[in-house]
C-alpha positions as CSV (number, residue, x, y, z in Angstrom):
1,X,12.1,-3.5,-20.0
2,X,12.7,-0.7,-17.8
3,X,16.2,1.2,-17.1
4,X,16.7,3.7,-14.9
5,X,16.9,4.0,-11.0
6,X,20.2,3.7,-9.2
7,X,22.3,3.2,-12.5
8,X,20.7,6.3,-14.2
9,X,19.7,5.1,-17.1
10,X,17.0,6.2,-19.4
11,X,13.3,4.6,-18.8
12,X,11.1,2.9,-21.5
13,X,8.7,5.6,-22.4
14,X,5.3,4.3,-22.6
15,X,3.3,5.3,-25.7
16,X,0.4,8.0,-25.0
17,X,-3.1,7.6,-25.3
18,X,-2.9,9.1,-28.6
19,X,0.2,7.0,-29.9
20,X,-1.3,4.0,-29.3
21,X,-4.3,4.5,-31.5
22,X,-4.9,2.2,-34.5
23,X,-5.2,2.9,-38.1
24,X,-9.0,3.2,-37.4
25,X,-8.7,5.7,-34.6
26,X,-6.5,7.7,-36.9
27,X,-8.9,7.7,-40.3
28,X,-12.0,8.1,-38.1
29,X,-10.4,11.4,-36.3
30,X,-8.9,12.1,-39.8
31,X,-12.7,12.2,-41.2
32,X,-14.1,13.9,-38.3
33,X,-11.5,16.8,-38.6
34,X,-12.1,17.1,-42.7
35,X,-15.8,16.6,-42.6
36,X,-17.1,20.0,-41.9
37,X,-14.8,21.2,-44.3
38,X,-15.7,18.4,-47.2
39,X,-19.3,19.1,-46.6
40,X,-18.6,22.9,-47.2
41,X,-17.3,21.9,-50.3
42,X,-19.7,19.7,-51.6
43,X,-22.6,22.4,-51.0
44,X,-20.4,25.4,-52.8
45,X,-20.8,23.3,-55.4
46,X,-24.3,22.6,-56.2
47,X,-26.0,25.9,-57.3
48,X,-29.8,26.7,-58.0
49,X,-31.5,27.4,-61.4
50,X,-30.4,31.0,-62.6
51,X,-33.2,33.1,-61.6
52,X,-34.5,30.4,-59.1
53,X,-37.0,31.4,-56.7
54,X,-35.8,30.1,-53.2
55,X,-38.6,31.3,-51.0
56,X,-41.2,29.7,-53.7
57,X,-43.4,27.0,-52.9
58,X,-41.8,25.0,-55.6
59,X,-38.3,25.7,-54.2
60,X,-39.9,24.8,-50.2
61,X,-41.3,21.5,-52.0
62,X,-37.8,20.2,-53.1
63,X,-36.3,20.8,-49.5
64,X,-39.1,18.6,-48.2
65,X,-37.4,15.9,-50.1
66,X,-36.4,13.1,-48.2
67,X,-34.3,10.2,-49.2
68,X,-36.1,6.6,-48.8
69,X,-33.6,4.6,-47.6
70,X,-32.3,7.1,-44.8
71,X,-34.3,10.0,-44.2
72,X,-31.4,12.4,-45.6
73,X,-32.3,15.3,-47.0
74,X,-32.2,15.0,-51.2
75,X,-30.9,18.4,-50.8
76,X,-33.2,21.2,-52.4
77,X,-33.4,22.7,-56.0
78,X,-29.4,22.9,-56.0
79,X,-29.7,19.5,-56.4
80,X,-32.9,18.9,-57.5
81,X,-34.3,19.5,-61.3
82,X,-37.1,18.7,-63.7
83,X,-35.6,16.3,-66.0
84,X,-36.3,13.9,-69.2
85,X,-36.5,10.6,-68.3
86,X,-37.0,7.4,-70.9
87,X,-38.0,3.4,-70.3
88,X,-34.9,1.3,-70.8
89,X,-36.8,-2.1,-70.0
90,X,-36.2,-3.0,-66.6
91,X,-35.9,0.2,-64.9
92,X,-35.9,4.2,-66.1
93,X,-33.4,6.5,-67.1
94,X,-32.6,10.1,-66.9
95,X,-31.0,12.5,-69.0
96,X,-28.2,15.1,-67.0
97,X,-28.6,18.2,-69.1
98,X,-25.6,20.2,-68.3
99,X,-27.3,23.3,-68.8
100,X,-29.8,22.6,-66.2
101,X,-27.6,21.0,-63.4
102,X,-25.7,24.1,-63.6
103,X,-22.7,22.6,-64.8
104,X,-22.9,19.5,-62.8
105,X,-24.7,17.6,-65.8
106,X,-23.4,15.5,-68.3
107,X,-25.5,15.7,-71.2
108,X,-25.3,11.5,-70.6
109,X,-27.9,9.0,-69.2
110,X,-28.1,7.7,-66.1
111,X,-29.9,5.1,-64.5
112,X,-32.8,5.9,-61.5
113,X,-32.0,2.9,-59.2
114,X,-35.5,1.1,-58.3
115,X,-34.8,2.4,-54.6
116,X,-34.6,6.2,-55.0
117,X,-38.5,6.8,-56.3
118,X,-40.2,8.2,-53.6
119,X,-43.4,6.6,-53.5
120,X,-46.6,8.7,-52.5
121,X,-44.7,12.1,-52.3
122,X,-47.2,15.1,-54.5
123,X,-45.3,16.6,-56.8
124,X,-46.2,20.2,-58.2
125,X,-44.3,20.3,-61.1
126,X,-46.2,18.5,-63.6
127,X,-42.5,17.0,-64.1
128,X,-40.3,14.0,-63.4
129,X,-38.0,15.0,-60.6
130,X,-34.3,14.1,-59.8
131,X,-32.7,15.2,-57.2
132,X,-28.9,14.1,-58.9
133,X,-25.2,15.0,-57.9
134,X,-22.3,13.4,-60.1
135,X,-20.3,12.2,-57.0
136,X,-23.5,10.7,-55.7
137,X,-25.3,9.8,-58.3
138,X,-29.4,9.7,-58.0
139,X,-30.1,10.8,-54.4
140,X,-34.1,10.4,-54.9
141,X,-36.3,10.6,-57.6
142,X,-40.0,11.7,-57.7
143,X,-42.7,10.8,-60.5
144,X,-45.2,13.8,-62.0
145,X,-48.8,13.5,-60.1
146,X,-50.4,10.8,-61.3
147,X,-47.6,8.7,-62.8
């Protein structure tokens, strides 16, 4: 309903664009704006080894790392250690040793989801690797040659 005209009333103002934006329009330009700085964040966070190498071969390997499922980076050796793992029956487990997820660890077990092995990948290490952030949990996981 409209007013306005000869009697000089005010008019119905019509909701912008903007305004008339759902919910949905609002979170998604919400996570757009936040992103680069969540992602920021989350990377200030994860931290190499003491004394790590990054130009090494070994430390060029772990950025290789691709996840299975999407082709994501599993990050590099921020992320990315040499760690104990165990048989629990139906699938394998890993140990977060605090010490060596600088800070990040647990000291707790966690399970390596069927899904996250990367199948066929070399590894130089001579160790289980898994590439492992709290938030996240296992982002990929890669057996020692030969097992």
């Amino acid at each position: 309903m409209r007013f306005g005209g000869a009697w000089g009333g005010k008019r119905e103002q019509r909701p912008s664009e903007e305004h008339r934006a759902g919910p949905a329009t609002w979170a998604l330009r919400a996570a757009l704006a936040l992103g680069p700085a969540v992602l920021v964040a989350i990377i200030a966070q994860a931290r190499p080894p003491a004394g790590a190498d990054l130009d090494s071969p070994e430390s060029k390997w772990y950025q290789s790392l691709k996840q299975p499922q999407s082709g994501a980076s599993c990050c590099d050796i921020s992320d990315c250690r040499k760690a104990p793992v165990r048989d629990a029956g139906d699938h394998w487990e890993f140990l977060a040793v605090r010490a060596e997820y600088g800070g990040n660890g647990d000291d707790q077990w966690h399970a390596i989801p069927e899904d996250k092995w990367l199948r066929g990948k070399t590894n130089p290490t001579g160790e289980t690797v898994i590439c492992w952030d709290p938030r996240f949990g296992v982002l990929c996981a890669v057996k020692p040659a030969g097992g």
